[in-house]
Backbone bond lengths (Angstrom), bond angles and torsions (degrees), N, CA, C in turn:
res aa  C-N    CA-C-N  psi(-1)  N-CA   C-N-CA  omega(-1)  CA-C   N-CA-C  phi
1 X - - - 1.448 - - 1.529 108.63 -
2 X 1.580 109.87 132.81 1.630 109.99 -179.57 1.584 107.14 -53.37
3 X 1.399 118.23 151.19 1.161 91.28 148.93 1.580 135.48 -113.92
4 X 1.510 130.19 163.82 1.345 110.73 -151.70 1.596 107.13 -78.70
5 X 0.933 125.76 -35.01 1.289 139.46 -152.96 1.862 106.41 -58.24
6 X 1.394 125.66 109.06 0.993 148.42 179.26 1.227 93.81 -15.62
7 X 1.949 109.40 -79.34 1.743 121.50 -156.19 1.693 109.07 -59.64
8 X 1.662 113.03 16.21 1.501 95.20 -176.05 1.497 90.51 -148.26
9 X 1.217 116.91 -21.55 1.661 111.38 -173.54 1.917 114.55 -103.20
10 X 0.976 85.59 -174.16 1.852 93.78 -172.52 1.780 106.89 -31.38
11 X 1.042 105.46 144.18 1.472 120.77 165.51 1.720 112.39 -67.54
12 X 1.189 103.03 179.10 1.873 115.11 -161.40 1.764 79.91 -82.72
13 X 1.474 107.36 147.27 1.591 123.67 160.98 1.123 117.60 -97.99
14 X 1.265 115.28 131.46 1.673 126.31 -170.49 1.542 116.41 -114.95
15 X 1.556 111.05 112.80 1.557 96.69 -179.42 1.684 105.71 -130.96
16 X 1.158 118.10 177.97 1.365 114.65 -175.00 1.780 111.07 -117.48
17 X 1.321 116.48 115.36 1.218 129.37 -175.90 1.744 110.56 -89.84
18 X 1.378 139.22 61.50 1.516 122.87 -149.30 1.760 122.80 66.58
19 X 1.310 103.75 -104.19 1.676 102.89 -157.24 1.857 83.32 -110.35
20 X 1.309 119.46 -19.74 1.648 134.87 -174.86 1.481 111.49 -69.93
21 X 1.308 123.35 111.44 1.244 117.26 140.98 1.675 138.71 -46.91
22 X 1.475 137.16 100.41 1.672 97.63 175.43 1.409 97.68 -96.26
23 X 1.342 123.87 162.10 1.319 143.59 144.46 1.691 133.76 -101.14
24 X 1.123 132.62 96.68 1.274 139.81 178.13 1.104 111.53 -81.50
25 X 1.652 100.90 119.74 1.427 111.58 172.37 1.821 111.69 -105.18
26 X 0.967 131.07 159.02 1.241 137.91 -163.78 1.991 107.32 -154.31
27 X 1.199 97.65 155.59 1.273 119.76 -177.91 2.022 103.57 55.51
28 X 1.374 97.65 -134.73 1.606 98.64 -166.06 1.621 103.68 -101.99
29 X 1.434 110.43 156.53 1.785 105.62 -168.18 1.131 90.10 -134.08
30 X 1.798 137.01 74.57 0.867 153.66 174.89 1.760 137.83 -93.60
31 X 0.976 173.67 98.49 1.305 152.73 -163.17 1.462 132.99 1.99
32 X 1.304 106.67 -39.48 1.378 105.30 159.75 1.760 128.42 -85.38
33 X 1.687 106.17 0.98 1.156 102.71 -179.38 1.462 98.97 -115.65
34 X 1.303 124.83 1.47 1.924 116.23 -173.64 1.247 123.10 -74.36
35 X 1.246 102.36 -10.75 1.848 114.87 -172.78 1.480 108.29 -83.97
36 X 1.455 108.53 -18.11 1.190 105.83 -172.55 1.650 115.19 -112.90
37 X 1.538 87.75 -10.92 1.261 101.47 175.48 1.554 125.15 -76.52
38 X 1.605 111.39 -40.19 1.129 115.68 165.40 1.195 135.61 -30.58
39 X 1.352 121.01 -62.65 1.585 151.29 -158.16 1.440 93.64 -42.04
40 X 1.559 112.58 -59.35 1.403 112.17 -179.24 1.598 133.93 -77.75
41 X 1.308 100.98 -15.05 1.633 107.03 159.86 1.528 113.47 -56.22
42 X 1.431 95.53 -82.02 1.657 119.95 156.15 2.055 105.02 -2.31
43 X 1.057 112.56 -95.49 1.266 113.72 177.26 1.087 129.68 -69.90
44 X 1.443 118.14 -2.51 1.861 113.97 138.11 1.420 117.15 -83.44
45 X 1.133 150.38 -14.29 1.215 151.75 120.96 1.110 129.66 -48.12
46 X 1.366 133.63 5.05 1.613 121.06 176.92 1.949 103.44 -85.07
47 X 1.587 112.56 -28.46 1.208 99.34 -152.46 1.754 107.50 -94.43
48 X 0.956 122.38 165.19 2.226 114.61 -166.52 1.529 104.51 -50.28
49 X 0.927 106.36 144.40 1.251 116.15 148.49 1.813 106.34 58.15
50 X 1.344 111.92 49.38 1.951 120.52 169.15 1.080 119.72 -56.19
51 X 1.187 131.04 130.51 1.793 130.34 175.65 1.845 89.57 -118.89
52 X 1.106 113.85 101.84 1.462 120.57 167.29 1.849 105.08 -133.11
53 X 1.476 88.28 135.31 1.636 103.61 168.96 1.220 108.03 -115.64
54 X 1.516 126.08 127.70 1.414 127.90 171.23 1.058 120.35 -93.66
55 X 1.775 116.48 103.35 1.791 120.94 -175.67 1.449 92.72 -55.47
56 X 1.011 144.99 145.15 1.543 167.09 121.21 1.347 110.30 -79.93
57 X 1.178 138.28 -2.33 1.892 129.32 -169.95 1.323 93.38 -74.00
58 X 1.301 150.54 -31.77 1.167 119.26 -178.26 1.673 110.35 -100.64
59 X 1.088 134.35 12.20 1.797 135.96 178.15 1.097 90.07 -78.27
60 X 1.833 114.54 122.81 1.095 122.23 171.90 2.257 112.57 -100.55
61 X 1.492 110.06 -3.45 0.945 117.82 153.30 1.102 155.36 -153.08
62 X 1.177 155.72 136.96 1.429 123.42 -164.28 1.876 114.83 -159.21
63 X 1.265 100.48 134.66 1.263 101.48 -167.80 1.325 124.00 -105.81
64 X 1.502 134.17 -145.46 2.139 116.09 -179.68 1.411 80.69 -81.31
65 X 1.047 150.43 -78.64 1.680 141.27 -173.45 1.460 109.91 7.68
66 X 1.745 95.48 -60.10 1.933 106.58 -167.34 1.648 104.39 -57.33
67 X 2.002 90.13 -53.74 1.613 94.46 -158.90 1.931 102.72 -43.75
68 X 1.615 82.21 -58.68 1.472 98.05 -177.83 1.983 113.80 -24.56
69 X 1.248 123.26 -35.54 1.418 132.58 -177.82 1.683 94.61 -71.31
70 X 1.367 109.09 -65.64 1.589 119.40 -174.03 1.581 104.95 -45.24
71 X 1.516 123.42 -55.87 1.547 104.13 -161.78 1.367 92.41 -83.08
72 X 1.030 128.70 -4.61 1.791 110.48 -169.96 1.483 111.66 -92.46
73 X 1.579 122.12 -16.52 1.412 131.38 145.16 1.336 134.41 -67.42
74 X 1.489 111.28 -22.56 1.272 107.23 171.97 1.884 114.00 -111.51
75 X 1.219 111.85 23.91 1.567 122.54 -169.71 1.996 71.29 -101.12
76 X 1.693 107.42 -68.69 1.684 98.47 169.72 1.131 129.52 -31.21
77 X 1.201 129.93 -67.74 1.512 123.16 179.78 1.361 104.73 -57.96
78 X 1.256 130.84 -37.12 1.416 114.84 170.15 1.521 135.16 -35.23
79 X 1.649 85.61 -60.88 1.649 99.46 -177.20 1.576 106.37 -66.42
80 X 1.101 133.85 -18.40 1.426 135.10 -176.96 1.424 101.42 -96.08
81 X 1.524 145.85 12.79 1.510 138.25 -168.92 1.537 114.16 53.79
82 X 1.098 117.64 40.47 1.221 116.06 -171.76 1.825 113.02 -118.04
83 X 1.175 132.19 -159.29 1.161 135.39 168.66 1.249 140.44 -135.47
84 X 1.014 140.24 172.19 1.701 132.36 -166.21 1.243 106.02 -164.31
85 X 1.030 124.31 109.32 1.968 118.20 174.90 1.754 97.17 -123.58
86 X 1.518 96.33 176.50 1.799 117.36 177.63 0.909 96.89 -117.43
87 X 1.730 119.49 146.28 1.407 119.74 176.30 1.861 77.19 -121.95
88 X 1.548 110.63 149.72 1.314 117.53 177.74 1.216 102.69 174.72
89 X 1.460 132.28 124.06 1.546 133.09 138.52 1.000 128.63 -56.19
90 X 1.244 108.31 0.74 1.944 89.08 -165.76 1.254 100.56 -113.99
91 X 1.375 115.00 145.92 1.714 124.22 -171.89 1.685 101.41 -77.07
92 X 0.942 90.71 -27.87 2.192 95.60 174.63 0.927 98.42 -31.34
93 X 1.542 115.57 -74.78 1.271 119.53 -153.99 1.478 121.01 -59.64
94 X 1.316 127.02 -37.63 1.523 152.89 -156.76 1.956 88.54 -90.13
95 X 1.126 113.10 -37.18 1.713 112.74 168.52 1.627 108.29 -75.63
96 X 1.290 116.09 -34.68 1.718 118.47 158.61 1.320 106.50 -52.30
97 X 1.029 138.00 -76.08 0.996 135.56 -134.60 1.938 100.33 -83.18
98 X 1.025 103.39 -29.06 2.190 117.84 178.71 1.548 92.20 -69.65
99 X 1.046 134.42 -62.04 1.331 134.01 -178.51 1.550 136.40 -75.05
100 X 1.636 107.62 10.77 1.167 144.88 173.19 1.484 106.66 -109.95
101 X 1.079 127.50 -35.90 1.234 127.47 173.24 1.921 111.69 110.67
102 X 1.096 109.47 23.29 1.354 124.27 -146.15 1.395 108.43 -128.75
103 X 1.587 109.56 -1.16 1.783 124.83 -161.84 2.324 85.81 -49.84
104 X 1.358 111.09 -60.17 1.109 125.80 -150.95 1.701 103.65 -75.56
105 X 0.685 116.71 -3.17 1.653 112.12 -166.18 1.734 115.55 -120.02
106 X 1.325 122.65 22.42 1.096 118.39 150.32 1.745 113.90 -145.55
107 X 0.953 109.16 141.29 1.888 87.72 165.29 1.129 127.47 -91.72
108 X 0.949 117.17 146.33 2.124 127.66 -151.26 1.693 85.83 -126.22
109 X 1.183 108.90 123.96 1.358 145.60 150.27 1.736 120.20 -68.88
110 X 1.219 129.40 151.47 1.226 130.10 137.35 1.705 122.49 -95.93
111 X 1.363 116.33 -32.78 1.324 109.58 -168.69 1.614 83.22 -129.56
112 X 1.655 89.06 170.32 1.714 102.72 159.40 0.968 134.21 -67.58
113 X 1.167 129.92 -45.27 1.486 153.12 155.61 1.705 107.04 -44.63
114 X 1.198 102.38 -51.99 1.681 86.36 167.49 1.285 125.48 -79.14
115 X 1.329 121.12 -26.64 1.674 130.51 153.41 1.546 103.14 -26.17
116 X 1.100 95.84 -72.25 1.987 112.56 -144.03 1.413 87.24 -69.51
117 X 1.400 120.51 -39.10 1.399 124.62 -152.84 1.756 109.78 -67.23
118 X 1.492 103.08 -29.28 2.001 127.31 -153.23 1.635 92.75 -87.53
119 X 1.675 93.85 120.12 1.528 112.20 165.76 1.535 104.51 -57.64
120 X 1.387 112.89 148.38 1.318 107.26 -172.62 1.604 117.11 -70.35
121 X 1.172 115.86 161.56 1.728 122.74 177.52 2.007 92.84 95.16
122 X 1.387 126.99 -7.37 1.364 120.62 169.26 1.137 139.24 -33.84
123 X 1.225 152.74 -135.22 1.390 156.80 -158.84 1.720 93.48 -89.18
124 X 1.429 88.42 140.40 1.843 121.01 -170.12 1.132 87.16 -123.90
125 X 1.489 107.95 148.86 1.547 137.97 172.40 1.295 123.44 -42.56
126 X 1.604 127.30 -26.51 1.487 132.02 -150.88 1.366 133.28 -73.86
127 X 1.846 114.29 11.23 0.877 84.74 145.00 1.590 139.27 -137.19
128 X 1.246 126.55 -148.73 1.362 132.97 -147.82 1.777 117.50 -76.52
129 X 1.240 122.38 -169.24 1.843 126.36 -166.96 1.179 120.10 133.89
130 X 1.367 92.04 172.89 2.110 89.33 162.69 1.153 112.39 -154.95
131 X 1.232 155.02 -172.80 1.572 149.53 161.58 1.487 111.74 129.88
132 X 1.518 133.81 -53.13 0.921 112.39 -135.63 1.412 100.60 -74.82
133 X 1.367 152.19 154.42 1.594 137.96 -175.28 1.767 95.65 -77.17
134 X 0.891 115.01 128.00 1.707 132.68 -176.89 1.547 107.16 -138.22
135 X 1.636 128.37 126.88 1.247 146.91 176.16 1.090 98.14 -88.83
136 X 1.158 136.94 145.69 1.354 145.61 -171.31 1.932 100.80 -136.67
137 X 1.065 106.02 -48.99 1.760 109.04 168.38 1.527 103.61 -54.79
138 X 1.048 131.93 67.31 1.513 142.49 142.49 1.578 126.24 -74.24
């Protein structure tokens, strides 16, 4: 049986949607998995102007380690005019991110199509849920 856990199982999947990067992350995006996680943010963000959406529908956890990966890829695409969205159904996460302080600073998707589709500055984190397991003692 795979196992889920980010810091030991498969790496993020990268495919090309048009001018869009997606990246799929899977299992947990925890401290032991951010080091490895980076590398590939990082170098989809080095070049002008990045349009990357990070599928999250299958991360079943993630802690300040993860976030820590998320804003430090999209602070990059920032400084380069570029973009960064979340693709995710689950309201967990979007309650992670409000109670992190973070509701406002990425745009969260439900589907791909609405990802790819959303003029930039689109859908904000705000609203409500519970579930996803989130560490907060960071």
């Amino acid at each position: 049986m795979p196992d889920e856990h980010s810091g030991t199982g498969p790496g993020p999947v990268e495919r090309s949607v048009g001018d869009t990067t997606v990246l799929a992350v899977r299992g947990e995006i925890d401290i032991a998995a951010a080091p490895r996680l980076t590398a590939r943010p990082d170098a989809l963000t080095a070049a002008p102007s990045p349009d990357v959406v990070v599928d999250l529908r299958a991360t079943s956890f993630i802690d300040c380690a993860g976030l820590r990966v998320l804003c430090r890829a999209r602070s990059r695409a920032e400084e380069l005019d570029g973009r960064r969205r979340l693709l995710t159904a689950d309201p967990r996460f979007r309650w992670i991110l409000r109670h992190a302080g973070l509701a406002d600073a990425f745009e969260v998707h439900t589907s791909l199509t609405e990802a790819l589709r959303a003029a930039p500055g689109g859908s904000r984190a705000s609203d409500g849920g519970r579930g996803l397991r989130f560490l907060p003692a960071c």
